[in-house]
C-alpha positions as CSV (number, residue, x, y, z in Angstrom):
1,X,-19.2,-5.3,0.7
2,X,-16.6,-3.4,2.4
3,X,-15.5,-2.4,5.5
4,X,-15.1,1.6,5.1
5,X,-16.3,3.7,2.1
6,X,-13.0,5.4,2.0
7,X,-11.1,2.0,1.4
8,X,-13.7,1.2,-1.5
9,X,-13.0,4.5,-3.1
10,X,-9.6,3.9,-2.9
11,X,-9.1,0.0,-4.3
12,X,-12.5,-0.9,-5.9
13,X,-14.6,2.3,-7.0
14,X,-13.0,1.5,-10.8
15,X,-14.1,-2.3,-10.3
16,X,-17.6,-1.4,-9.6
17,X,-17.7,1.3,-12.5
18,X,-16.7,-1.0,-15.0
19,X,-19.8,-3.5,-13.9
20,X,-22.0,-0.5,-13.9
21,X,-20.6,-0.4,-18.0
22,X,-21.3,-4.0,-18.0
23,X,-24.9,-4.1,-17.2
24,X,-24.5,-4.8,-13.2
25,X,-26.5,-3.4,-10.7
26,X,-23.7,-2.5,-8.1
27,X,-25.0,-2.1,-4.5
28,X,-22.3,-1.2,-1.5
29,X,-22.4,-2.0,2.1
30,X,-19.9,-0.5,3.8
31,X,-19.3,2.2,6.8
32,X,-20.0,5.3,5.4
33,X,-17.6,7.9,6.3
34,X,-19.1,10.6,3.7
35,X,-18.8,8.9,0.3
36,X,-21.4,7.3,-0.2
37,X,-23.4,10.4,-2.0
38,X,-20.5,10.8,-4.2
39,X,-20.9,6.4,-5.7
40,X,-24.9,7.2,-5.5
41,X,-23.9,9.7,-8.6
42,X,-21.8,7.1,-10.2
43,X,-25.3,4.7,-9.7
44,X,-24.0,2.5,-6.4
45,X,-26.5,2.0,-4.4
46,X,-25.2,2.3,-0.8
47,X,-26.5,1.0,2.4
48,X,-24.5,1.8,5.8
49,X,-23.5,-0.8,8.0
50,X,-21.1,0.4,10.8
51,X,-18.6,-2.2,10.7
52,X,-15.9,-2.2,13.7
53,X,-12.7,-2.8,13.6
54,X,-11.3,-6.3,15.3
55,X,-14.3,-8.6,16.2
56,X,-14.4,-7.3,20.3
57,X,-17.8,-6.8,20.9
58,X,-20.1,-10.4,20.1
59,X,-23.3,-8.2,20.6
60,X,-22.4,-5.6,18.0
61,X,-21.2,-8.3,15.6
62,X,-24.2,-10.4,15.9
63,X,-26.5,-7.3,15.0
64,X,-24.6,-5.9,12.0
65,X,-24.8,-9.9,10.9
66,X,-28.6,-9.6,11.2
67,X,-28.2,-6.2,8.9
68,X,-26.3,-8.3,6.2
69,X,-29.2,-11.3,6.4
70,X,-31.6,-8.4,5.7
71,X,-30.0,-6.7,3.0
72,X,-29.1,-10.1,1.2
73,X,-33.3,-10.7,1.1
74,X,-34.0,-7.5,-0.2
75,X,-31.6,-7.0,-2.5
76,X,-31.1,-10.6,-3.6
77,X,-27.9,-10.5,-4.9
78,X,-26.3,-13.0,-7.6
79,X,-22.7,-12.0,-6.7
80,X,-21.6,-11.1,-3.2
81,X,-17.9,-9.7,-3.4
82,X,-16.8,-9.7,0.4
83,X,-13.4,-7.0,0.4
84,X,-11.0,-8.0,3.6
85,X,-11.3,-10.6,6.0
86,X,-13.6,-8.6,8.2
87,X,-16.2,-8.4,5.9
88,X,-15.5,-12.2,4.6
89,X,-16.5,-13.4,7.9
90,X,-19.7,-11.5,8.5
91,X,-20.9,-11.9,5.2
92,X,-20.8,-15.8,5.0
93,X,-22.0,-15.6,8.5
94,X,-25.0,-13.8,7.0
95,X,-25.1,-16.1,4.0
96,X,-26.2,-18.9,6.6
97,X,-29.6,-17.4,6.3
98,X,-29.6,-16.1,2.8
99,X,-31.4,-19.5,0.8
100,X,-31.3,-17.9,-2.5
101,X,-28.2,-19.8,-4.9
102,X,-25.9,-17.0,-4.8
103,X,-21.6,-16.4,-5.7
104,X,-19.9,-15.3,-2.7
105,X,-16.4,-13.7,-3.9
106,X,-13.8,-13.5,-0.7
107,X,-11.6,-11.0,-1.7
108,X,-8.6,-11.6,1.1
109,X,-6.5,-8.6,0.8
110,X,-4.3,-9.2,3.5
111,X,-4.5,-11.0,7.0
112,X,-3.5,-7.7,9.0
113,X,-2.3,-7.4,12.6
114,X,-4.1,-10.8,13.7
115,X,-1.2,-12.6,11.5
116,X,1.6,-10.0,12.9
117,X,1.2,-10.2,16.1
118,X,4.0,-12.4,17.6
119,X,1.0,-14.7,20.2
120,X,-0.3,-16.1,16.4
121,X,-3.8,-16.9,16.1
122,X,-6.0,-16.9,18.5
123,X,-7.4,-21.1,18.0
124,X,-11.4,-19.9,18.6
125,X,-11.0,-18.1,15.6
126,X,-9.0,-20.8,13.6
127,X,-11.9,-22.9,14.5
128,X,-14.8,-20.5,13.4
129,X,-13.1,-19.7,10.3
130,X,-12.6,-23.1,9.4
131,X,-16.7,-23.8,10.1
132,X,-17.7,-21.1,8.1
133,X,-15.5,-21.7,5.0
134,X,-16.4,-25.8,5.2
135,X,-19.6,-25.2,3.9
136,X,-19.8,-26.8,0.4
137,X,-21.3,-23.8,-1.8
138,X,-20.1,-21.5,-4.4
139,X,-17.6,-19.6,-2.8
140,X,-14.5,-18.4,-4.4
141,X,-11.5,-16.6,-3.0
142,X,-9.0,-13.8,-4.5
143,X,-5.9,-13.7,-2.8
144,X,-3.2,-10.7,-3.5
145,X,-0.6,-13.3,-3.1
146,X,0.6,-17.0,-2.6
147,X,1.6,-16.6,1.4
148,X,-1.9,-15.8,2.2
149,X,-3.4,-18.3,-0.2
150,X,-1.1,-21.0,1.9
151,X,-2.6,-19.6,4.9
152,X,-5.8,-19.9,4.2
153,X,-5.8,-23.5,3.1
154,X,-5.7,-24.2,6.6
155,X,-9.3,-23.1,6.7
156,X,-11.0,-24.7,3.4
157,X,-10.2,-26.7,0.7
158,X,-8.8,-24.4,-2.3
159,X,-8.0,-25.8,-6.1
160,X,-8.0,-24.0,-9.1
161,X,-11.4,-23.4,-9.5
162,X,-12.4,-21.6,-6.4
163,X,-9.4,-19.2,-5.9
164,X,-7.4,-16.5,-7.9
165,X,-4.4,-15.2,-7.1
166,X,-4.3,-11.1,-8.8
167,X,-1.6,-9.1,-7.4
168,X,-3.6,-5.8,-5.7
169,X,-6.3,-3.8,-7.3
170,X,-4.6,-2.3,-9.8
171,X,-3.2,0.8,-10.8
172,X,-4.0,2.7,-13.7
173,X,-0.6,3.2,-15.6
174,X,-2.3,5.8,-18.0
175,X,-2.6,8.3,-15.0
176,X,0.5,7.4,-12.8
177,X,3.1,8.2,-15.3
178,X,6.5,9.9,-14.2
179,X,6.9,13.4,-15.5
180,X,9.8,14.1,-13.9
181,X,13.3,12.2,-14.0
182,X,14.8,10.9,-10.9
183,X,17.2,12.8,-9.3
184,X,15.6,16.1,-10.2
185,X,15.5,17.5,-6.7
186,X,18.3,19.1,-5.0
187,X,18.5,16.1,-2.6
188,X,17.3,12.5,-3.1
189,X,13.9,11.4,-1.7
190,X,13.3,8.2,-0.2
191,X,9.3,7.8,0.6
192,X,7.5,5.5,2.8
193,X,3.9,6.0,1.9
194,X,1.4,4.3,4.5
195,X,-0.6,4.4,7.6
196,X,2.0,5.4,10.8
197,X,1.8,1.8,12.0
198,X,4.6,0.0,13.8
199,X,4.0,-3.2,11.6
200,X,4.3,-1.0,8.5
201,X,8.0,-0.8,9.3
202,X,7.8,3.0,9.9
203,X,10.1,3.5,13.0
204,X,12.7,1.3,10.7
205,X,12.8,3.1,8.1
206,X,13.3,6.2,10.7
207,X,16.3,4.3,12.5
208,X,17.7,3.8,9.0
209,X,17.9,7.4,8.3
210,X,19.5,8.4,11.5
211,X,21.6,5.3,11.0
212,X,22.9,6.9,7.8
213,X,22.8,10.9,8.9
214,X,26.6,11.2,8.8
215,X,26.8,9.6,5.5
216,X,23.5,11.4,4.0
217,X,22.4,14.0,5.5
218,X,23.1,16.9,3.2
219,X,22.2,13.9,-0.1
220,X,18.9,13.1,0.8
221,X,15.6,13.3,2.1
222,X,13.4,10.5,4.3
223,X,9.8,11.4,3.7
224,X,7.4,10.0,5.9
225,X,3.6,10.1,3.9
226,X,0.1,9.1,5.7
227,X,-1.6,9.6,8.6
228,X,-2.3,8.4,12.4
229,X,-4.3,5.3,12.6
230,X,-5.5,5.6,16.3
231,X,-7.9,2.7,15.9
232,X,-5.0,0.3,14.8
233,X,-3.0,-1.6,18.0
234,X,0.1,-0.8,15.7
235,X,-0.2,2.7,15.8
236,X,2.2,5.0,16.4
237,X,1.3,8.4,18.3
238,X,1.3,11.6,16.9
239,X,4.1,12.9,20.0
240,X,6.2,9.9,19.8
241,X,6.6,10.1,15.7
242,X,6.8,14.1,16.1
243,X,10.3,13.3,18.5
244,X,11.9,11.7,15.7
245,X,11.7,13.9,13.2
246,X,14.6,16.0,12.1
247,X,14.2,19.1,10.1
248,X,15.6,19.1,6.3
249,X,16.6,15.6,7.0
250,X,13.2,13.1,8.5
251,X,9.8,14.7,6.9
252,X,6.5,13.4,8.0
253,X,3.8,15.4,5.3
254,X,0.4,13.5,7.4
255,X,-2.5,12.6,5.0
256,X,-1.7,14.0,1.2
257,X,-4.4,13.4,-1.4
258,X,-1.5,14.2,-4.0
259,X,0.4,10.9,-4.0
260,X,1.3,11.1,-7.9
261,X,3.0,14.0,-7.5
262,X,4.5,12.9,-4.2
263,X,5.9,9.8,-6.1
264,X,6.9,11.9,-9.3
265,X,9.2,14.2,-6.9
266,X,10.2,10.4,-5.5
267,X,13.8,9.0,-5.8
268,X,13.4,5.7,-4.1
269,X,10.2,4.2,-2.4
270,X,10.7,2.0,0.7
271,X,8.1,0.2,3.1
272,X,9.1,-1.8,5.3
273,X,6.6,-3.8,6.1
274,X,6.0,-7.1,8.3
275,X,3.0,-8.2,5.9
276,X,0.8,-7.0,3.5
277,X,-1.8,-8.1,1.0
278,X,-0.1,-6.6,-1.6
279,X,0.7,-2.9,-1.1
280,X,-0.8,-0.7,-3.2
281,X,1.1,2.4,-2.5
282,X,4.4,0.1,-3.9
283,X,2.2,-0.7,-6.9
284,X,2.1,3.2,-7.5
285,X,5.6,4.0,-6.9
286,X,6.2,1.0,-9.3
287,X,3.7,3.0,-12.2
288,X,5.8,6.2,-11.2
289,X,9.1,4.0,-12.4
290,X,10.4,4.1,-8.8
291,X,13.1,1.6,-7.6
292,X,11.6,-0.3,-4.6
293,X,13.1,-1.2,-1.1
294,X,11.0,-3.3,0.7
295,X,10.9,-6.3,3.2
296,X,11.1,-9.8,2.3
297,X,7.3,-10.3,3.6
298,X,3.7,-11.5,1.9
299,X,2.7,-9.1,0.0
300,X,5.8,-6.7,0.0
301,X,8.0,-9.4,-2.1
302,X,5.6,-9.4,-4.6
303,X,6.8,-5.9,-5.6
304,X,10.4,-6.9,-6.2
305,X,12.8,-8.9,-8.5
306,X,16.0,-8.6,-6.2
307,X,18.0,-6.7,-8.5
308,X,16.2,-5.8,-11.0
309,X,13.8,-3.1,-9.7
310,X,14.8,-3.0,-6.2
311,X,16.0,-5.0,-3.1
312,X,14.6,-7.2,-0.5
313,X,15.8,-7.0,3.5
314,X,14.7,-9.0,6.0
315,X,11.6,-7.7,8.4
316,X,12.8,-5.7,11.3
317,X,16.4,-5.6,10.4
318,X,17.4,-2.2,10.3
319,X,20.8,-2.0,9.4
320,X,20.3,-4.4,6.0
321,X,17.8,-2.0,5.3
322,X,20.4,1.1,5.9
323,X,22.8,-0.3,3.9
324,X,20.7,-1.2,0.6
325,X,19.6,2.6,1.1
326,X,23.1,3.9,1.2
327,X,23.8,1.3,-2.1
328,X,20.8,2.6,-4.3
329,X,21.7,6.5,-3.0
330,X,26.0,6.2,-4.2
331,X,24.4,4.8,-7.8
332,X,22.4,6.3,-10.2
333,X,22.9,4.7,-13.0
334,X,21.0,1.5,-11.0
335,X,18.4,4.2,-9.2
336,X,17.2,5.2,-13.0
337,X,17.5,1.9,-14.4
338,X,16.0,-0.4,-11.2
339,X,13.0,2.4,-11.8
340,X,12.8,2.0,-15.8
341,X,11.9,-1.9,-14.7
342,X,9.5,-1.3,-12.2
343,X,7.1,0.1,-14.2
344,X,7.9,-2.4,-16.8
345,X,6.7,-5.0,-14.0
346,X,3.7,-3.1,-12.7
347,X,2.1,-3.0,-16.4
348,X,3.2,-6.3,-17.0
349,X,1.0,-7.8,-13.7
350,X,-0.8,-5.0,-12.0
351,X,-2.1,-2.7,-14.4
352,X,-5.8,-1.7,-13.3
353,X,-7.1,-2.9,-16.7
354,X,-6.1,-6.4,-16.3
355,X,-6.7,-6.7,-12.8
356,X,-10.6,-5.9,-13.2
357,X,-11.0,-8.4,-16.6
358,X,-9.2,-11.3,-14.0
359,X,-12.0,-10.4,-12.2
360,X,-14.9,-10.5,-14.3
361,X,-13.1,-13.7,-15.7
362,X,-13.2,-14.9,-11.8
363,X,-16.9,-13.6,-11.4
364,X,-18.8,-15.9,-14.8
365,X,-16.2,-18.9,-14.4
């Protein structure tokens, strides 16, 4: 189960294809946002459930539960993988009602903008997610990394039979391979590739550029990659990002579908973030032997060994951020070597291959 077909195309259509192989019948629920013909040719079955974003309306939340209860029955599933928190709420919800012994996977990949925003948690919904992860049953949980595992332990008792930690989805390193060296472009190209989100560090990694414009403005490039998320209380409007643009010098491309070829044209790849599961776009600049700079946040630090493949600033702090830029821009010699280890590291621990055997492991245990 997932919240939008688009998200499941993007981080687990390789996951389900492999169980397909292995003799699974794969069913999705998700929103379908046009996808789901293109999975029923792969052989997922698909059944829509229009998911919202945030948990606003109690109404609307209590009928898509009373979807989930009748799609468990008629399906009967023996493994129920739950991607996100959203749909790891609702679907244990469901499971209340579901009587048939069943493996509910919760697949936390990140705790989002209810774990950014500076009020904290909101204690009703400490308290519900602590009643519906109490139950004693078989659920297990996969967590992208160890802040959000510590999190979560607030909520139910964790050991190291019911949770994995596997850093992302994975990325196949057979298809997001590096043609081209770094610094082949007339100018260096530093990347952020992400939603236009506030918490996704975008308007720092802006103010770093103009920070550095005397110092780099006919050297390099800031490219801006993704689009406008208008259903996201991060987001940043399509007028206020246009203003702060600068031609031949701060680049926002929107939405590419591209984004191995955006990374192989990529001279350093930066997001900084205030928390993340585990960024997959960093995982890809990482298979496209790019050096990283990133923030010192769940998620993002899994992507970095300070030094070695890139560097770690502190969230929101724009001038460390300019000036570990303006370091990794005046060397090449560490740009081409910091990128050399970076894929070393992403085969090493994120490499799509081992990330979906971990989970079949995770599934039988």
């Amino acid at each position: 189960m997932c919240n939008v077909d688009w998200f499941f195309k993007s981080h687990r259509l390789p996951l389900a294809i492999e169980g397909i192989k292995r003799g699974y019948s794969v069913f999705l629920i998700s929103n379908n946002t046009g996808y789901f013909k293109e999975f029923e040719l792969l052989g997922i079955k698909c059944f829509d459930v229009k998911f919202s974003r945030g948990f606003a309306n109690p109404i609307f939340e209590l009928f898509n539960v009373l979807k989930l209860v009748y799609f468990y029955n008629i399906l009967k599933p023996h493994i129920i993988h739950l991607i996100t928190l959203k749909t790891s709420v609702y679907g244990n919800v469901a499971a209340f009602f579901f009587f048939k012994k069943v493996r509910i996977i919760n697949a936390i990949t990140g705790l989002g903008f209810l774990f950014t925003q500076k009020s904290g948690i909101n204690p009703h919904f400490v308290f519900f997610l602590k009643l519906i992860y109490s139950r004693k049953n078989n659920n297990k949980f996969i967590f992208q990394n160890n802040d959000d595992k510590l999190v979560f332990s607030q909520f139910t008792s964790l050991n190291t039979y019911n949770c994995v930690i596997l850093k992302g989805a994975g990325v196949n390193e057979d298809e997001f391979i590096r043609t081209s060296p770094i610094l082949s472009n007339d100018k260096i190209r530093i990347t952020l590739v992400s939603r236009m989100l506030k918490d996704k560090g975008v308007l720092e990694f802006i103010e770093s550029a103009k920070l550095l414009r005397s110092l780099l403005f006919s050297k390099c490039e800031f490219i801006l990659v993704g689009d406008i998320d208008l259903n996201n209380p991060s987001c940043i409007y399509e007028d206020e990002l246009i203003a702060k643009l600068e031609e031949n010098y701060i680049i926002w491309l929107g939405h590419r579908s591209d984004i191995i070829e955006i990374y192989n044209l990529t001279d350093i790849a930066c997001l900084p973030s205030y928390r993340e599961g585990i960024p997959k776009s960093l995982i890809e600049a990482m298979s496209m032997s790019c050096p990283i700079i990133t923030t010192n946040a769940p998620g993002c630090k899994e992507c970095v060994i300070e030094g070695v493949n890139g560097f770690l600033v502190p969230i929101k702090d724009v001038g460390a951020l300019s000036d570990k830029i303006y370091e990794l821009v005046s060397n090449s010699e560490l740009m081409n070597s910091m990128g050399k280890q970076s894929r070393k590291f992403m085969v090493k621990e994120m490499s799509l291959k081992k990330i979906i055997q971990k989970t079949f492991d995770f599934y039988v245990d």
